[in-house]
C-alpha positions as CSV (number, residue, x, y, z in Angstrom):
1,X,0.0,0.0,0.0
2,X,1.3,3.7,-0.4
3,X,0.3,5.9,2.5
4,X,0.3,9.5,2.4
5,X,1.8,10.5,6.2
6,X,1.2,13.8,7.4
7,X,3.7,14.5,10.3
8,X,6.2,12.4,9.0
9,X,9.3,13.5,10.6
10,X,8.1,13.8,13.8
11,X,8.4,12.1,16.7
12,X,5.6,9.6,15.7
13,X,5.6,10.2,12.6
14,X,9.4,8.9,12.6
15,X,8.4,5.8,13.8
16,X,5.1,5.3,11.8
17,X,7.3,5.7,8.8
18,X,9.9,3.0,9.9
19,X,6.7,0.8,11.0
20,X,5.0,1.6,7.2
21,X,8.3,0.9,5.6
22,X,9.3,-2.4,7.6
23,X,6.1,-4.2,6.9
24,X,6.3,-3.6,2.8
25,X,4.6,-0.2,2.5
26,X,5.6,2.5,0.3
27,X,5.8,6.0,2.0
28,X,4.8,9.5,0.8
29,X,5.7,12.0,3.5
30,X,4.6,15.4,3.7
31,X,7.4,17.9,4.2
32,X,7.4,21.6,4.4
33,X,11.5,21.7,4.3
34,X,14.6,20.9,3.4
35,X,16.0,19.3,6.4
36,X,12.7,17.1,6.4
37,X,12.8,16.4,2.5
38,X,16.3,14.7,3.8
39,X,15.1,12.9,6.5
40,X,12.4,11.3,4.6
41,X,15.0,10.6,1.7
42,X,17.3,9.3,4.3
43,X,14.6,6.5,6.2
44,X,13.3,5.4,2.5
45,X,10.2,6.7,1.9
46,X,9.1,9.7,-0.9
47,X,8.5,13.3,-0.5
48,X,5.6,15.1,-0.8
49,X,6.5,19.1,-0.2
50,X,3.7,20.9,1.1
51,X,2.0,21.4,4.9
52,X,-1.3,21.7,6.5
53,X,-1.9,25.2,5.5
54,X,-1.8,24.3,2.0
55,X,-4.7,22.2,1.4
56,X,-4.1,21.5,-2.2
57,X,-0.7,20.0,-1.4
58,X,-3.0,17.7,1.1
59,X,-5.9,17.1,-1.4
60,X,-2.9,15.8,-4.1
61,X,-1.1,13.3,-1.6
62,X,-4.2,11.9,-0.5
63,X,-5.0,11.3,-3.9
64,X,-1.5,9.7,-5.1
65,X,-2.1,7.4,-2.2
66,X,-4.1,4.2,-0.9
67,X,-4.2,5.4,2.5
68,X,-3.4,7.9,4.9
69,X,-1.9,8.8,8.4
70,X,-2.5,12.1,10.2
71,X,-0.2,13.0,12.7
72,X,0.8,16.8,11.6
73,X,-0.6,19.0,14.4
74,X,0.3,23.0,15.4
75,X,1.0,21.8,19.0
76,X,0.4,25.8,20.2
77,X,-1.6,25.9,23.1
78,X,-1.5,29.3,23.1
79,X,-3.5,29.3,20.3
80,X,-5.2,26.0,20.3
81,X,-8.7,27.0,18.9
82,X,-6.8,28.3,15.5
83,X,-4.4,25.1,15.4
84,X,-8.0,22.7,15.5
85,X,-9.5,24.8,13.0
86,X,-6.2,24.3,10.8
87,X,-6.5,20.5,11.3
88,X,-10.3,20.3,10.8
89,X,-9.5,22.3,7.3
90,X,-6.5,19.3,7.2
91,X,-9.0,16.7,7.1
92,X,-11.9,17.5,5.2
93,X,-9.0,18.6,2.4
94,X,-8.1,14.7,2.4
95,X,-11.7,13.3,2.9
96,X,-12.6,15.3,0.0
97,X,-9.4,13.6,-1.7
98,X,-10.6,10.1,-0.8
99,X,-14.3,10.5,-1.0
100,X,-16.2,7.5,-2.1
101,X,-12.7,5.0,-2.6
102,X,-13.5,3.2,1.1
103,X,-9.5,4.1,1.5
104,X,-8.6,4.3,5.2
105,X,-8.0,7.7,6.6
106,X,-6.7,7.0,10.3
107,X,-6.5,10.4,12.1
108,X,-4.8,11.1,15.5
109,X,-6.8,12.4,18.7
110,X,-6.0,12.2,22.3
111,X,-7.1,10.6,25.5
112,X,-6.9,13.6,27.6
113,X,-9.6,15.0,29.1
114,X,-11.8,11.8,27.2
115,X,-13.0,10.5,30.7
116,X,-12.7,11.8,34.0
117,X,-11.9,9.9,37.1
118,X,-12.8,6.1,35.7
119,X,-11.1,4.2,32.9
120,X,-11.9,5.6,29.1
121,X,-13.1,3.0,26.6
122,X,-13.1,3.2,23.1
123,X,-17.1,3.6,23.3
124,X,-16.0,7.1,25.1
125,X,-17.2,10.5,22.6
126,X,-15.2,13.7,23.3
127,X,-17.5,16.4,25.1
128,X,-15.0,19.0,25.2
129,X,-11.3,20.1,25.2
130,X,-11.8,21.8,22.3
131,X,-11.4,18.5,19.9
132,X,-12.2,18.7,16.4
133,X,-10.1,16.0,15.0
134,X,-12.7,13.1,15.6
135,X,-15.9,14.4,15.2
136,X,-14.4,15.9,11.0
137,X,-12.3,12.6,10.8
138,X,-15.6,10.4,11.5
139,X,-17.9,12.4,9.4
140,X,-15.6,11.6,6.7
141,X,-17.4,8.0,6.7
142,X,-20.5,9.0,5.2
143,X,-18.3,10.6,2.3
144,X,-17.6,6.7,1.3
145,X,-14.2,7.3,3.3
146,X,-12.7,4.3,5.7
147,X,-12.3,6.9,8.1
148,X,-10.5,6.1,11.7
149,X,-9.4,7.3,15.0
150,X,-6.0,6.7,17.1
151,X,-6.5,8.2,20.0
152,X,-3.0,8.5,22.0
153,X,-2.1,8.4,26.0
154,X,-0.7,12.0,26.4
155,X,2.5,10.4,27.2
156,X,4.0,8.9,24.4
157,X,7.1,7.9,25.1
158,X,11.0,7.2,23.9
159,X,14.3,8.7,23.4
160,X,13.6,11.9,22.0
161,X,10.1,12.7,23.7
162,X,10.0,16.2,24.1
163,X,5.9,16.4,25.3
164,X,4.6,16.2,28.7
165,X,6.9,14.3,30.9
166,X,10.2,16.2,29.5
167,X,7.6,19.3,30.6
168,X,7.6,17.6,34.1
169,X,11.2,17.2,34.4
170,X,12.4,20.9,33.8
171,X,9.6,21.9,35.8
172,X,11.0,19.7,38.9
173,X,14.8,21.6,37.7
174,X,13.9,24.9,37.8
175,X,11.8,24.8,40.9
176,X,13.8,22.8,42.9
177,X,11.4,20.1,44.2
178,X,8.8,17.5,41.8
179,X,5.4,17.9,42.7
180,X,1.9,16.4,42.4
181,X,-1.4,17.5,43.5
182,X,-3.3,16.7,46.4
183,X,-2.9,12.8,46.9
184,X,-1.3,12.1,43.8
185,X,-3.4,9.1,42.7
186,X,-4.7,11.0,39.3
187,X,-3.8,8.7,36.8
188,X,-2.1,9.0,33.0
189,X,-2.1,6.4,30.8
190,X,1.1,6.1,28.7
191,X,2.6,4.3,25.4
192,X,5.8,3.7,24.3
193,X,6.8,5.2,20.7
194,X,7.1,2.5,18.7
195,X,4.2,0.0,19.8
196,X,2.2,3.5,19.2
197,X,3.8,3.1,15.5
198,X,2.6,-0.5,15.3
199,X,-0.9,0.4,16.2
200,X,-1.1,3.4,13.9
201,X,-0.1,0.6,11.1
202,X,-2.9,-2.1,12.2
203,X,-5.2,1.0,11.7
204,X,-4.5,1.2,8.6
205,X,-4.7,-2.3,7.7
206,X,-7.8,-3.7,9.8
207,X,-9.8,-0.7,11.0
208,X,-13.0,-0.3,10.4
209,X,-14.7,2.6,9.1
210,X,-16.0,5.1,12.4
211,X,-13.2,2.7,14.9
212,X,-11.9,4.4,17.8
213,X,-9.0,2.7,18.7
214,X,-6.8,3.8,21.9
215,X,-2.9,3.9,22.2
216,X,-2.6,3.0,25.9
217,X,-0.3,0.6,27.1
218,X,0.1,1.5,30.7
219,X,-3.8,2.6,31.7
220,X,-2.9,4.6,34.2
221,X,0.4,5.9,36.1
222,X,-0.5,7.7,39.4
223,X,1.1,10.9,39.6
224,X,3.0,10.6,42.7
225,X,4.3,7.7,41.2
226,X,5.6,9.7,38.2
227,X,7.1,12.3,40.8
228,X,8.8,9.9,43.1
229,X,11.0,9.0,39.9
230,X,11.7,12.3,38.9
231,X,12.5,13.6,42.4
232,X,14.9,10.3,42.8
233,X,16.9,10.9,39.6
234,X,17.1,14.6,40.4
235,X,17.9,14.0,43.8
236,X,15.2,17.0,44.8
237,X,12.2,16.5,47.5
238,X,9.1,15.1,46.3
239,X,6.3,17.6,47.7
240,X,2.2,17.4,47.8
241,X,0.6,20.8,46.5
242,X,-2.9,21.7,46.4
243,X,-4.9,22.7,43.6
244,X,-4.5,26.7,44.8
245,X,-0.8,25.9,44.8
246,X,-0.7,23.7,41.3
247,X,-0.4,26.7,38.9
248,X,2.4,28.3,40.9
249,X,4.5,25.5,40.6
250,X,3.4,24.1,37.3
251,X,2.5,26.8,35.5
252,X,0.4,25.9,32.1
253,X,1.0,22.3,33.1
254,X,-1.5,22.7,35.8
255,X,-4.2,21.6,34.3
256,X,-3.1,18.3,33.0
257,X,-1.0,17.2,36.2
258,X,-4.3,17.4,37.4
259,X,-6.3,15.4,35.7
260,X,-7.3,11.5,36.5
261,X,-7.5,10.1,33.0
262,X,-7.2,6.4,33.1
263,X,-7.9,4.7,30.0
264,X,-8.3,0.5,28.6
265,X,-7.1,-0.4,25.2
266,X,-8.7,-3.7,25.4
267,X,-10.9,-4.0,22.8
268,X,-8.6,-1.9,20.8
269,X,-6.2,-4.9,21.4
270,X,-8.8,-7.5,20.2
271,X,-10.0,-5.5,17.7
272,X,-6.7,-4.9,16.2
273,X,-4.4,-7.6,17.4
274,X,-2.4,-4.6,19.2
275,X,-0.2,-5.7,21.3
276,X,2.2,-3.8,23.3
277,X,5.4,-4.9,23.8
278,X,8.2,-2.3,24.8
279,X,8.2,-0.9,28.5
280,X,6.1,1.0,30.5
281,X,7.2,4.6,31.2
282,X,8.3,4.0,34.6
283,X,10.8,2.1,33.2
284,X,11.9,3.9,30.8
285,X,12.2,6.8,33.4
286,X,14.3,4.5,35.8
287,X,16.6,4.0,32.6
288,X,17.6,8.0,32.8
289,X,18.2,8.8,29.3
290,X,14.8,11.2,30.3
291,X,17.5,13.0,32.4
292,X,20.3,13.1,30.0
293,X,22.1,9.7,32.0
């Protein structure tokens, strides 16, 4: 199959490209530059120059392609509301693209914020937290589009993981002391890199049109068990704050080391065949390379 991957040299999008590539895909990444025309060029796969502003460079890779991964978003929370109308613009451009072919179009979402205090399950709908992503990516169905959701553990993690946890760690450097809220037994749910990249993949494969399917290997990591790691390989105290405290020391993390967000990929797993199989992030914490060991 050739897949048209938004996001491609990413993170993720690294991976899902390796993933594409080592199970006898063909590649077309979107790139917007030089450096990522050669990185693309470098892991084997084609380039497609263009980005999600430009929707006609979107609407063109979709069509040169059986299928397609998004994973491009403007990760800008300070301007969140214009970086989901960007992506909604994003994926209606490539439904439009693959309208009535039944091609899979897996897009990426989140579990954050999905369900609070008991464990998400892939029958969860988003209420809020401004998502856009799965309510244009399903609607693409009816269009005669294999349309899909991945929705990822806001930890994903590896060497190189520069999202939440990294956020956690120079947070606990500059203020001297990691922290959690309350009792600390709000929960993240957490997937290492590659066995994300695997799942993307089986998405694209097996997923049926209007499937939610949830990147979660760990369900759910208390948060004092997160900060007794960090304060141990820092060698700084591990304190208790309260939630009139939490946006001192966390700043605009405040809100999401707050949140109890558990989540199951079970039927994901069955559904899919998904099956994780690197380690959990506490491990890959106690391994250091999160703290430049």
């Amino acid at each position: 199959m050739r897949v048209f991957v938004t996001g491609a040299t990413g993170f993720i999008g690294s991976a899902v490209v390796q993933e594409l590539l080592g199970a006898g895909h063909q590649v077309l990444g979107l790139s917007r530059s030089d450096k990522g025309n050669q990185a693309l060029t470098a892991a084997g796969a084609e380039v497609h120059r263009g980005s999600l502003d430009d929707l006609d460079s979107l609407r063109s890779g979709a069509a040169a392609a059986d299928g397609v991964i998004h994973l491009a978003f403007i990760h800008d929370f300070s301007q969140y509301a214009a970086a989901g109308e960007t992506d909604r613009r994003a994926i209606e451009a490539m439904g439009e693209a693959l309208a009535g072919t039944n091609k899979p179009l897996v897009v990426t979402s989140g579990l954050a914020g999905l369900a609070s205090g008991r464990l998400a399950t892939e029958a969860d709908t988003p209420a809020s937290m401004g998502r856009v992503s799965e309510p244009t990516a399903l609607a693409q169905v009816a269009r005669g589009v294999r349309a899909t959701v991945v929705r990822l553990a806001p930890s994903v993690h590896d060497d190189g993981d520069y999202g939440f946890v990294p956020a956690l760690i120079n947070i606990a450097r500059e203020k001297g002391a990691a922290a959690y809220i309350g009792d600390g037994q709000n929960r993240w749910p957490a997937v290492h890199r590659l066995d994300a990249a695997r799942l993307f993949r089986l998405a694209l494969e097996r997923g049926v049109a209007g499937g939610r399917y949830h990147g979660a290997a760990d369900e759910g990591i208390p948060m004092r068990d997160l900060a007794a790691v960090i304060g141990r390989h820092l060698n700084v105290p591990v304190l208790t704050k309260s939630p009139e405290e939490a946006a001192e020391h966390f700043g605009w993390m405040a809100l999401f080391a707050g949140l109890d967000m558990p989540a199951t990929s079970a039927r994901t797993q069955q559904e899919l065949g998904w099956q994780p199989t690197h380690k959990g992030l506490l491990a890959d914490l106690e391994e250091g390379s999160y703290f430049g060991k």
